[in-house]
N, C-alpha and C positions, 0 to 999 in steps of 0.2 A: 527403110522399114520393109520388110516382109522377106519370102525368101529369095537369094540371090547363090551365087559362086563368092569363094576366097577373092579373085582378083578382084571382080564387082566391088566388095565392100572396101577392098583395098584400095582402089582408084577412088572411092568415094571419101573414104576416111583423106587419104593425101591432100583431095580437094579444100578441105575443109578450112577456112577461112576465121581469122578475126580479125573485125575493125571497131573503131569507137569516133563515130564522128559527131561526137560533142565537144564542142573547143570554145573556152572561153578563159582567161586566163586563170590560173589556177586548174581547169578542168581536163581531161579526166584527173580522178585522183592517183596519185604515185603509187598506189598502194597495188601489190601481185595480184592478179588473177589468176583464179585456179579453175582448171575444166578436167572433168574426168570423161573417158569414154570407154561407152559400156557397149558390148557385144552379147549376144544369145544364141544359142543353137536349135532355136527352137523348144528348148528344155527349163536349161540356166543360165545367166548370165554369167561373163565373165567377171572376175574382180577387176576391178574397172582401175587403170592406172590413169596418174595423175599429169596433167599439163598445167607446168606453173610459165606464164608470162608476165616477169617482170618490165616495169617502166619507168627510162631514163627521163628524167624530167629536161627541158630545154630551157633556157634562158628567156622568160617572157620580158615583152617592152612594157619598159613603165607604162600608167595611164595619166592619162590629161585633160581634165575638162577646167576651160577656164570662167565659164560660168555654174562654176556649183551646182545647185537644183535646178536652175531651167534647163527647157528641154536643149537637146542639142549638146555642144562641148565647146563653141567659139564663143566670143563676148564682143560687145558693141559699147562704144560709148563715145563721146563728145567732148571736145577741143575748144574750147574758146580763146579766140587771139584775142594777149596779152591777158588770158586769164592764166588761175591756178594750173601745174601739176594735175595729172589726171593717173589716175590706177590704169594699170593697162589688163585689169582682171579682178572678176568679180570677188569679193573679198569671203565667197565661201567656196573660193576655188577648190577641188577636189586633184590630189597625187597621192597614186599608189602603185606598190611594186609588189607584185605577190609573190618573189621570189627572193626580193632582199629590204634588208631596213635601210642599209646604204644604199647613197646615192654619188656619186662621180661627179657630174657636169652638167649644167642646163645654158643654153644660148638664146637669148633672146635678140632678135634683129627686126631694127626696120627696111621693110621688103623695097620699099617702096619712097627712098630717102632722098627727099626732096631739096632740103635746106641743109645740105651738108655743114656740118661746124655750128651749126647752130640748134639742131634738135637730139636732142639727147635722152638716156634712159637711165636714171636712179634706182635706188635699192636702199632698205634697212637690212644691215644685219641682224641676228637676234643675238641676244647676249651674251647667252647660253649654246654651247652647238655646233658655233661656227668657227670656231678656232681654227679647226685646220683649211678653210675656205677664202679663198681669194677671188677677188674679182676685178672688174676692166674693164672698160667702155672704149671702143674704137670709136672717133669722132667719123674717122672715113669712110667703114663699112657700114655704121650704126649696130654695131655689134657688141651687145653687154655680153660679157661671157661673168659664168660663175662657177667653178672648179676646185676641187677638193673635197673628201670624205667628211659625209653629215646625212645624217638619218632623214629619211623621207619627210618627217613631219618639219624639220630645220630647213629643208629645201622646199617644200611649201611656204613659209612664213616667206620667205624670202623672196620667192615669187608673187606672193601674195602683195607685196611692197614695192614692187615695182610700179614707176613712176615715168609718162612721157613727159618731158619738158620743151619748149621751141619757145627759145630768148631771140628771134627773129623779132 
């Protein structure tokens, strides 16, 4: 602002910058930005031309919280020998993809697998949904894998179902 030289304003205008560091998935919005830049001679301004900045959207990572509402995003719970089956997630588990309704693949493992051959991890399919979804339980890695196209909310239920078991 105020008065300067051609080059001055010219090195200032080059400089000129845009960033957006709001990031959260889904966010910024895809949508162009438009910025005009206006000049004056002390008199009148110029007719101000236009700068459109479009924005390529990126492949956001699903989200996962396996306890629903409470705070945080991991779950806790309790094993009793020679009891029940136990959920390995709270049953208002929360998945979301805000870039797609499909979903591919999810891997559930035990990290930390003690009683090989004898602790194992279950699932319900849903009825509905899961047709084209296979799944498979390595007794060795502890590795339930579940693969195959199914909408977010079919691969939640499915998660939601999972089951650790230990016949130890």
């Amino acid at each position: 602002s105020g008065p300067a030289s051609k080059a001055t304003y010219q090195v200032a205008m080059q400089a000129v910058r845009y960033r957006n560091d709001r990031y959260k998935p889904g966010d910024p919005s895809s949508v162009a930005r438009v910025f005009n830049i206006k000049v004056n001679d002390g008199t009148v301004d110029c007719v101000p031309p236009l700068t459109l900045i479009s924005f390529e959207g990126v492949n956001d990572r699903p989200m996962l919280d396996l306890n629903g509402n409470a705070p945080g995003e991991n779950y806790e719970t309790q094993f009793t020998e020679e009891g029940p089956n136990v959920l390995l997630v709270d049953a208002a588990l929360d998945l979301t993809d805000v870039d797609s309704d499909i979903l591919q693949k999810a891997t559930v493992t035990i990290l930390n697998h003690l009683d090989v051959g004898k602790e194992l991890l279950g699932l319900t399919l849903p009825l509905s949904g899961a047709e084209n979804v296979v799944t498979g339980f390595d007794e060795t890695t502890g590795a339930l894998s579940i693969s195959g196209a199914a909408t977010v909310d079919v691969y939640q239920a499915m998660l939601r179902s999972i089951s650790y078991i230990n016949v130890a």
